[in-house]
LOTOR-946175 format. One record per residue (C-alpha): x, y, z; residue number from 1; residue in three letters. Coordinates in steps of 0.001 Angstrom, whole numbers, padded with zeros to 6 digits, always signed. Each point is the difference from the previous one (the first is absolute). Last residue first. Example, Ala and Ser with C-alpha at 12.3 -4.5 7.8 and 13.67 -1.06 7.14 Angstrom:
2
+---------+---------+---------+------+------+
|       u |       v |       w | resi | resn |
+---------+---------+---------+------+------+
| +013670 | -001060 | +007140 |    2 |  SER |
| -001370 | -003440 | +000660 |    1 |  ALA |
+---------+---------+---------+------+------+
REM end
This chain:
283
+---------+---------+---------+------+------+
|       u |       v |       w | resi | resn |
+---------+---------+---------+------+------+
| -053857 | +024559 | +026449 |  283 |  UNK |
| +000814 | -000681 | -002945 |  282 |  UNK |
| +001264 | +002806 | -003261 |  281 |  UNK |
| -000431 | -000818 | -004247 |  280 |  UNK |
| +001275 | +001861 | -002736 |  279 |  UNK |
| +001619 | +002847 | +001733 |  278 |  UNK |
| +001399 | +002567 | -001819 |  277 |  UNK |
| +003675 | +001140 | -000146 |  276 |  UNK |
| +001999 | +002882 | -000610 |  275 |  UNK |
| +003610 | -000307 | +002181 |  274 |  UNK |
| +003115 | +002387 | -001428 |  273 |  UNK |
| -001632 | +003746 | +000805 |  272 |  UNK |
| +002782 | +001719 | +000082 |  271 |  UNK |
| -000446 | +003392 | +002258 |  270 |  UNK |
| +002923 | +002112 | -000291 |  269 |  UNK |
| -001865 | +003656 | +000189 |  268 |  UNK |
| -001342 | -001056 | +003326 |  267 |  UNK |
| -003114 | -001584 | +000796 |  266 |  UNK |
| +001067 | -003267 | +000486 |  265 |  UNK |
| +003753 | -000790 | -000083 |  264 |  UNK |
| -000249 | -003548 | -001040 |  263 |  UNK |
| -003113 | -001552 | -002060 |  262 |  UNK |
| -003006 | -001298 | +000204 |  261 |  UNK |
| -003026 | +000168 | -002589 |  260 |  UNK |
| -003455 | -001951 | +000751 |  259 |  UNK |
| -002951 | -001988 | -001515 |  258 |  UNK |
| -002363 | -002149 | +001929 |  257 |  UNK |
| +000660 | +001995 | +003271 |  256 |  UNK |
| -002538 | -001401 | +002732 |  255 |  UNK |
| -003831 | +000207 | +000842 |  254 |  UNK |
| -000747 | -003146 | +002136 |  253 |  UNK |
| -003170 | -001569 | +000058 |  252 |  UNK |
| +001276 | -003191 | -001191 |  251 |  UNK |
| +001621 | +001759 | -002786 |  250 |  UNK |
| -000922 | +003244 | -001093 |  249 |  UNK |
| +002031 | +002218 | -002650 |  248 |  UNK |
| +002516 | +003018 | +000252 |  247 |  UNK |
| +001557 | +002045 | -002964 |  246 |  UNK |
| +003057 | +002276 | -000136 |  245 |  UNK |
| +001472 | -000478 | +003260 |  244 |  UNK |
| +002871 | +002345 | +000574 |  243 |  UNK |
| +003549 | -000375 | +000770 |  242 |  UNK |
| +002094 | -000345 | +002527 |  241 |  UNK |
| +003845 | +000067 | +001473 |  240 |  UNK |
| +001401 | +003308 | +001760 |  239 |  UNK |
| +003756 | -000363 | +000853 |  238 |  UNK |
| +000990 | -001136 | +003497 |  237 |  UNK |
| +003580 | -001189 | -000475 |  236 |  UNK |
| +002613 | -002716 | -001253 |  235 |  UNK |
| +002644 | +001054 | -002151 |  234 |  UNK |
| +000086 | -000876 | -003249 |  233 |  UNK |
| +001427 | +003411 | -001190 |  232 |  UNK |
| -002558 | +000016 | -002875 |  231 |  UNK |
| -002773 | -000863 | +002129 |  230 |  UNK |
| -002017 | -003190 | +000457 |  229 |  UNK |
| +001821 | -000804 | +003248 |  228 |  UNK |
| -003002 | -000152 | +001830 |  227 |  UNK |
| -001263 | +000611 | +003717 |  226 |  UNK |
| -004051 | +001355 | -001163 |  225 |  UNK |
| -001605 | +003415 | +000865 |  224 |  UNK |
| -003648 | -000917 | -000825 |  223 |  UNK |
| -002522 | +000026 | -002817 |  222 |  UNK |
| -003224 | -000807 | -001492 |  221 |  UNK |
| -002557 | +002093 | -002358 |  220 |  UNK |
| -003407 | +000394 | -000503 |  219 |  UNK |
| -001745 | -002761 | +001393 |  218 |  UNK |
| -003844 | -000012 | -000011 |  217 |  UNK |
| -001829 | +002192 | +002930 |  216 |  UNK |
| -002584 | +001979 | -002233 |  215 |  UNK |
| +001581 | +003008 | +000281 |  214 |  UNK |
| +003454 | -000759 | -001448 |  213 |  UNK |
| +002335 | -001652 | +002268 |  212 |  UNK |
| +003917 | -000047 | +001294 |  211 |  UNK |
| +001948 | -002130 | +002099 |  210 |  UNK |
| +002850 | +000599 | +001345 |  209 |  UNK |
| +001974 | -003337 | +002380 |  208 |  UNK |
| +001685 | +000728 | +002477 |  207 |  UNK |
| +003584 | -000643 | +000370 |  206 |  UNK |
| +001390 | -003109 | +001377 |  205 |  UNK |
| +001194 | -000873 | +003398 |  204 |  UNK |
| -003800 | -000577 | +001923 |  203 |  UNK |
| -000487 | -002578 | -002483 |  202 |  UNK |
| -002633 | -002696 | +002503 |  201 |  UNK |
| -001442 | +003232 | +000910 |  200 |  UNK |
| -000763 | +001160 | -003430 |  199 |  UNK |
| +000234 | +003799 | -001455 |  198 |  UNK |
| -002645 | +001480 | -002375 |  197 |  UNK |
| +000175 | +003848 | -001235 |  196 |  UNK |
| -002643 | +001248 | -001593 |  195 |  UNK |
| -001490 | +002317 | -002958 |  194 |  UNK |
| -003299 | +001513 | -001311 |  193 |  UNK |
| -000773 | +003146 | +001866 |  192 |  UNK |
| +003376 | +000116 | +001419 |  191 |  UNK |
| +002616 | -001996 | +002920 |  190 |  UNK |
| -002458 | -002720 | +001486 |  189 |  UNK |
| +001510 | -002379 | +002448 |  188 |  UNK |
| -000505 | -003445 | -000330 |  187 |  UNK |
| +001410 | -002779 | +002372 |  186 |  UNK |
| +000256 | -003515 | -001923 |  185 |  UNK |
| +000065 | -002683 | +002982 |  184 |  UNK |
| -002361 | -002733 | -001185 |  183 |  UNK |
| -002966 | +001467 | +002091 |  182 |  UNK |
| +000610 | +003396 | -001949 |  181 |  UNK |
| -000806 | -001446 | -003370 |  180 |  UNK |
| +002575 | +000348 | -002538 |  179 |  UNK |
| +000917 | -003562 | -000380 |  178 |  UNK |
| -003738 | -000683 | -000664 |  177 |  UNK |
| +000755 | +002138 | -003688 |  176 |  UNK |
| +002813 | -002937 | -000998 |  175 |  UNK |
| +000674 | +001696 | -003594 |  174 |  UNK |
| +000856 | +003097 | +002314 |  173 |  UNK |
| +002488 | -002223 | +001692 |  172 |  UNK |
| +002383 | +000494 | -002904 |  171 |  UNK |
| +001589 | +002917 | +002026 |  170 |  UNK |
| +000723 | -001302 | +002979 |  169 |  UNK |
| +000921 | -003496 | -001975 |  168 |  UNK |
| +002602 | +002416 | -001836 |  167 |  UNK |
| +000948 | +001455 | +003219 |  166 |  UNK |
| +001105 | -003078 | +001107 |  165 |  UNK |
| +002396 | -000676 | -002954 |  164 |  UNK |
| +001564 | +003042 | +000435 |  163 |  UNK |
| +000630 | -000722 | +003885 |  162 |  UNK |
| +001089 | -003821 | -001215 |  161 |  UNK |
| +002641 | +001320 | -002684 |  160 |  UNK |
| +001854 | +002408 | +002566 |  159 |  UNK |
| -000159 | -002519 | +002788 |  158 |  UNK |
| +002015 | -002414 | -002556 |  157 |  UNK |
| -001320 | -003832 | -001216 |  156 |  UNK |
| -000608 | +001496 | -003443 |  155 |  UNK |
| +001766 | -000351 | -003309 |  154 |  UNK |
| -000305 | -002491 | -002958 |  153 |  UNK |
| +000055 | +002311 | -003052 |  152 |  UNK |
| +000471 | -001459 | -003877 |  151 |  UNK |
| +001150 | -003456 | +001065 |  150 |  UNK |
| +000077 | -001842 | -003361 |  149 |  UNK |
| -001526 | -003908 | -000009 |  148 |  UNK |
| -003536 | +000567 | +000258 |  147 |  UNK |
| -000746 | +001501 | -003516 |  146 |  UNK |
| +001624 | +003073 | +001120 |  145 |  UNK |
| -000706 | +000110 | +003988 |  144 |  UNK |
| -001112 | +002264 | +002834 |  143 |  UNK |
| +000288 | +000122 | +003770 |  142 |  UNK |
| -001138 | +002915 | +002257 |  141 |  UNK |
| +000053 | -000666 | +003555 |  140 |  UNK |
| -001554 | +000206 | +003541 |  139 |  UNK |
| +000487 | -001824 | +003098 |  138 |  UNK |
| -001118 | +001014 | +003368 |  137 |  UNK |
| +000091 | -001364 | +003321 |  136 |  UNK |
| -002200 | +000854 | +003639 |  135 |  UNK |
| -001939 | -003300 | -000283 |  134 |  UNK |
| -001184 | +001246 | -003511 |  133 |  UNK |
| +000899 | +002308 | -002763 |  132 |  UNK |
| +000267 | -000708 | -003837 |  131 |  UNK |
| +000984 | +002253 | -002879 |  130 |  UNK |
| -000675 | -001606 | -003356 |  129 |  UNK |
| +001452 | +001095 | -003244 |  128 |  UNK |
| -000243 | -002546 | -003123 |  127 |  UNK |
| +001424 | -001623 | -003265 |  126 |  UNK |
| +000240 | -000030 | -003410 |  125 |  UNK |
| +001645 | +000924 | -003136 |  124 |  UNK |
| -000964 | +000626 | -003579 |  123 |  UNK |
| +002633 | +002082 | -002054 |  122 |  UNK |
| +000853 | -003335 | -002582 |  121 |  UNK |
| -003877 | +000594 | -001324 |  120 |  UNK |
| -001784 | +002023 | +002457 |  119 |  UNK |
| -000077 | +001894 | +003059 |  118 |  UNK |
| -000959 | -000206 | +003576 |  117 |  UNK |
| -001571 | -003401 | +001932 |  116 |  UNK |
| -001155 | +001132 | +003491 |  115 |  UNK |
| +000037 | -001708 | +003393 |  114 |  UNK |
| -001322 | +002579 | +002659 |  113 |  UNK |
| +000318 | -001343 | +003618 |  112 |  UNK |
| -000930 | +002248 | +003205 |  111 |  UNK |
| +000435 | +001018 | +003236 |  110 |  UNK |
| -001271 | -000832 | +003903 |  109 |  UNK |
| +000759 | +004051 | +000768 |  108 |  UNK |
| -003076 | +001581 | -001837 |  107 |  UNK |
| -002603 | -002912 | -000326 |  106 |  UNK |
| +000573 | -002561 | -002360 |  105 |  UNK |
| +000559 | -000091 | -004016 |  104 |  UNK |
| +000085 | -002794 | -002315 |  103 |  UNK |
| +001244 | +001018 | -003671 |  102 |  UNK |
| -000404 | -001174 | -003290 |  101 |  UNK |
| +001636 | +001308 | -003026 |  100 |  UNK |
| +000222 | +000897 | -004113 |   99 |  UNK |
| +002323 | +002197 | -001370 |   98 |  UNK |
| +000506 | +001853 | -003550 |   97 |  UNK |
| +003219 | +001848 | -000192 |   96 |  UNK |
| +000055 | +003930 | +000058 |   95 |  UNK |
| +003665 | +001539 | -000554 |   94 |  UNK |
| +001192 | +003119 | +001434 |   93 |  UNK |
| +002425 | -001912 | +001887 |   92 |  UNK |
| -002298 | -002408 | +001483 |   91 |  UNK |
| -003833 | +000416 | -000317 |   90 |  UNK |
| -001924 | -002883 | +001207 |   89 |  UNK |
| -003933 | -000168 | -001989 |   88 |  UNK |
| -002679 | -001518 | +000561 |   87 |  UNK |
| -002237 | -003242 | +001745 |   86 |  UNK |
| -001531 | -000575 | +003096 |   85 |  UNK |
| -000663 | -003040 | +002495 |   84 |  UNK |
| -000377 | -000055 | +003469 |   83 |  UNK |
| -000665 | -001508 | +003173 |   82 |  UNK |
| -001234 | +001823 | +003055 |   81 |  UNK |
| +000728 | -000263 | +003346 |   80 |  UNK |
| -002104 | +002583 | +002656 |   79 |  UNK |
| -003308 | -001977 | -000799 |   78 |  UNK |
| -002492 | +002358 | +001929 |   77 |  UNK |
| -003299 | -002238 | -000961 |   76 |  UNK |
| -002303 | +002746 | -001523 |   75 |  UNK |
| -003347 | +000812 | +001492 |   74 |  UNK |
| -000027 | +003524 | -000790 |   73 |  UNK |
| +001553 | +000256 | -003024 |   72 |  UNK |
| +003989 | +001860 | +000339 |   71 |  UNK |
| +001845 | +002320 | -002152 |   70 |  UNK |
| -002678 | +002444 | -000867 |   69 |  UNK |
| -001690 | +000640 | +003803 |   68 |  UNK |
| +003692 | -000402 | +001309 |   67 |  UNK |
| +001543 | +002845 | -001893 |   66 |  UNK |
| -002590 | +002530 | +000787 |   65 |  UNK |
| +000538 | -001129 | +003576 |   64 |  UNK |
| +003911 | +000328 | -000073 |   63 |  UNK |
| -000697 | +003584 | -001578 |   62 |  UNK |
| -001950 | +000914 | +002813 |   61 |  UNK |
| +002452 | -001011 | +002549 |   60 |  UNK |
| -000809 | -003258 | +001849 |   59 |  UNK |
| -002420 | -000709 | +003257 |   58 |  UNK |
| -002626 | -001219 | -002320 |   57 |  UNK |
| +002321 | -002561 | -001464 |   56 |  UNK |
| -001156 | -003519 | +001373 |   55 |  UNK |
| -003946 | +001278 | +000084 |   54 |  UNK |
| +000912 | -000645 | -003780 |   53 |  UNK |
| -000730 | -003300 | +000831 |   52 |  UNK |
| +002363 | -002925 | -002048 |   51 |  UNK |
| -000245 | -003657 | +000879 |   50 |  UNK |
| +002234 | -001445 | +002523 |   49 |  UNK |
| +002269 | -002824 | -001691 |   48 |  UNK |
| -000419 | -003545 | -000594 |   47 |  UNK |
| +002236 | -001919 | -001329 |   46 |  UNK |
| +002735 | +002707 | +000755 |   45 |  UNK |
| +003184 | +000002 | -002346 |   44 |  UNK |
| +002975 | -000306 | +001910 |   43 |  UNK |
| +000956 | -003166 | -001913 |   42 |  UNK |
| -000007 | +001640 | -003159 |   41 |  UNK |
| +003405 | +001569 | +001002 |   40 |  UNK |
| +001576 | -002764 | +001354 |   39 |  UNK |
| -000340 | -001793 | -003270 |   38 |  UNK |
| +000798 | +003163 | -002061 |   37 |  UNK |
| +003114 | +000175 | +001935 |   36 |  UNK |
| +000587 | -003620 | -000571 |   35 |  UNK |
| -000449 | +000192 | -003665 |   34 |  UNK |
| +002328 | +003292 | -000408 |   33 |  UNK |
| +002580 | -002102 | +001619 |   32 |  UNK |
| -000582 | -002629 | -002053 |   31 |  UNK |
| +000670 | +001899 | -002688 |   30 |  UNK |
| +003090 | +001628 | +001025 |   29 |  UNK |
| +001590 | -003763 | +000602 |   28 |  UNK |
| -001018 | -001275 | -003266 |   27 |  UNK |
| +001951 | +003125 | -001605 |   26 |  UNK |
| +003081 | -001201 | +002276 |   25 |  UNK |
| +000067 | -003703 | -001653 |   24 |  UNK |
| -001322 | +001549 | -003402 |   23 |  UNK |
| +003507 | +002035 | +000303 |   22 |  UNK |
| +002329 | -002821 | +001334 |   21 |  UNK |
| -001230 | -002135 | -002779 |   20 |  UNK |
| +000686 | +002684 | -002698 |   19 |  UNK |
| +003482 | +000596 | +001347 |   18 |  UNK |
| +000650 | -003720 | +000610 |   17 |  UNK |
| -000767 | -000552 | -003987 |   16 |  UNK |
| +001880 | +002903 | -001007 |   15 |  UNK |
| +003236 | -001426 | +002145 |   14 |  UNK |
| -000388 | -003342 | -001396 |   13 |  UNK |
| -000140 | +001916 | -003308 |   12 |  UNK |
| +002944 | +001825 | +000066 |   11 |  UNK |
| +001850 | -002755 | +001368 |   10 |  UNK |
| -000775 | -002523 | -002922 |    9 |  UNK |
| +000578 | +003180 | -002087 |    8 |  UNK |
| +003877 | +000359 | +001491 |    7 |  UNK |
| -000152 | -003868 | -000324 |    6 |  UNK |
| -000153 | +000379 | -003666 |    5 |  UNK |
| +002416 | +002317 | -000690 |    4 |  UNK |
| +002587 | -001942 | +001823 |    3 |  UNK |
| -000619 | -002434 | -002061 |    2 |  UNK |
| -001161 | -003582 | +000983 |    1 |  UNK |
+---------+---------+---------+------+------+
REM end
């Protein structure tokens, strides 16, 4: 045998443990995501209370007029909801077609959104979760080419687990019963048609803004969120949000069936990068 040839012999031995080592780890990041999502629908309630607006007569106005929209009287108060929505991811300046489904828990339990972005030899896949119990947290963002190309596997830091957390703050507005004063959410009105929500279990985070129009739908969302989504990538509290463009019922819940996000709300270097609509939500 040639020297040649055992230089490719060793070349490919070494491909072959590469790509075997990389759907070993990418295994790995997907059962994580499983067992969060496990643990997650496990704290839904069989049977929860059912909705009175007597609940919210001691709230601001604007929490009221929220409440008479958001929730039937009657409802079961299903605080996890399951997901599915479809849209666009924006990356560089450049909108690629995504499709995802998410499971999302009360502020401070967390979340798991597992999303397929792209197309053609650009598709990759993966999830975020954030997940807090027994006094621990994990969160992370792992993504994949095709499944065998690590394209961002980071979390496991205090810095990525407080962003992550105000994310699920933040998201809980497709979870309306998470809002409700006898789960923890605190209101305080701050204008005619705007609030600010903060949750006992997430004492640490920054509150939550909320804005309305006058008939009590969803306006806009946003909160002073740890990121390092800056040009200096440096973590800090930089405004994230966005507004909710359309709402529909399900289950006798009004939530955001259509909504833009992006970093640096409401300043001149907003960038929207999340539009997506929701095909199909569970409570």
């Amino acid at each position: 045998m040639t020297l040649f040839k055992i230089i490719l012999l060793a070349l490919a031995a070494l491909l072959v443990a590469a790509a075997a080592l990389s759907l070993w780890v990418h295994s790995r990041d997907r059962a994580q995501a499983t067992r969060v999502w496990t643990a997650l629908e496990a704290t839904r309630e069989a049977e929860p209370t059912l909705y009175d607006p007597a609940m919210v007569a001691d709230l601001p106005e604007v929490a009221q007029r929220y409440f008479a929209r958001a929730i039937d009287p009657g409802t079961p108060l299903h605080r996890v909801v399951r997901l599915q929505m479809e849209g666009s991811f924006i990356m560089n300046g450049n909108a690629m077609p995504m499709i995802a489904r998410q499971i999302l828990s009360p502020p401070a339990r967390g979340f798991v959104w597992q999303a397929d972005i792209g197309a053609g030899l650009m598709r990759f896949g993966g999830s975020d979760g954030y997940h807090r119990a027994d006094g621990r947290e994990e969160s992370w963002t792992k993504f994949w080419l095709h499944g065998l190309i690590p394209l961002a596997r980071i979390g496991g830091t205090e810095d990525h687990a407080r962003a992550a957390a105000a994310r699920v703050m933040l998201e809980s507005v497709w979870a309306p019963a998470s809002l409700l004063p006898q789960f923890g959410a605190q209101w305080v009105q701050t204008g005619p048609d705007s609030a600010e929500v903060r949750f006992t279990d997430a004492p640490d985070l920054e509150p939550m803004q909320i804005s309305f129009d006058a008939d009590g739908k969803l306006v806009e969302v946003w909160a002073m969120r740890w990121t390092d989504a800056n040009p200096d990538k440096v973590f800090r509290l930089q405004p994230f949000g966005g507004q909710m463009l359309e709402m529909a019922r399900h289950q006798g819940f009004l939530i955001p069936a259509r909504v833009e996000l992006g970093n640096m709300w409401g300043t001149q270097d907003y960038a929207p990068f999340f539009l997506a609509t929701i095909t199909r939500a569970e409570f």
